[in-house]
C-alpha positions in Angstrom: 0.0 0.0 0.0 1.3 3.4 -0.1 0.7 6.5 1.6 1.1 10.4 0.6 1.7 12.9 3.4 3.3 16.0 3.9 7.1 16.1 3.9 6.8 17.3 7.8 4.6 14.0 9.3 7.4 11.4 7.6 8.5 10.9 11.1 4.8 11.1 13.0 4.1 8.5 10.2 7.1 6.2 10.4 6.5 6.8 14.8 2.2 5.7 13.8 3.2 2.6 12.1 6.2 1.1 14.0 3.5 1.6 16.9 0.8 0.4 15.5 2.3 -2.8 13.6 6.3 -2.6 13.4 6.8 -6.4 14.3 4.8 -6.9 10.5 6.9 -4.2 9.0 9.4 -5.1 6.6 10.6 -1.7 5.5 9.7 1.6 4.6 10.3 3.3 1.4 10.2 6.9 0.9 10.2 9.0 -2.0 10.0 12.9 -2.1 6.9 14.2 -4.8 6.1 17.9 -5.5 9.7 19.8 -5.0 9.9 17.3 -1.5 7.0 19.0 0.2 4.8 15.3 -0.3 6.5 12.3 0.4 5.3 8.9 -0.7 5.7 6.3 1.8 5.4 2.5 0.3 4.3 -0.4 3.1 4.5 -3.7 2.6 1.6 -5.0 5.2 -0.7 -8.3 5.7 -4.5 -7.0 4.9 -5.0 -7.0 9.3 -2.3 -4.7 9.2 -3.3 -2.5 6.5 -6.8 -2.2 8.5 -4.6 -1.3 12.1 -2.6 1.2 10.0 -4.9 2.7 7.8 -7.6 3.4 11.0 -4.2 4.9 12.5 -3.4 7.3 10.0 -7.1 8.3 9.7 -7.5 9.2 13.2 -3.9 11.1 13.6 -3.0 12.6 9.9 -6.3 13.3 8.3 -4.3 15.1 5.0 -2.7 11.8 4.2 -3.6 10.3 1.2 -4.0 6.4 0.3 -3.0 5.1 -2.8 -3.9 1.9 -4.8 -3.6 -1.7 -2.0 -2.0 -4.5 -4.5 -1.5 -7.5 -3.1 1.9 -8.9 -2.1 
């Protein structure tokens, strides 16, 4: 799944995941968008912790945006 927040919440995001599910998390990839004031965050999750982490991030960074959830 990915994720697109400001470039300032990387770390409340990164601090919101490892929280919420860091035990399923993988890694974290990062890219800056628009001049580096969006970042898009990539997340490799299990569909229960997609549902933990998107809930998350709805309740503590209501500007993020989700992206397209492939399957692994």
């Amino acid at each position: 799944m990915h994720i697109i927040i400001d470039a300032a919440l990387v770390t409340e995001l990164r601090r919101l995941v490892m929280s919420t599910c860091g035990d399923m998390v993988s890694f974290m990839r990062i890219q800056p968008i628009a001049h580096a004031t969006r970042m898009k965050v990539w997340l490799p999750l299990s569909k229960p912790a997609i549902d933990r982490v998107m809930a998350a991030v709805m309740r503590s960074l209501p500007g993020a945006e989700f992206g397209r959830i492939t399957p692994a």
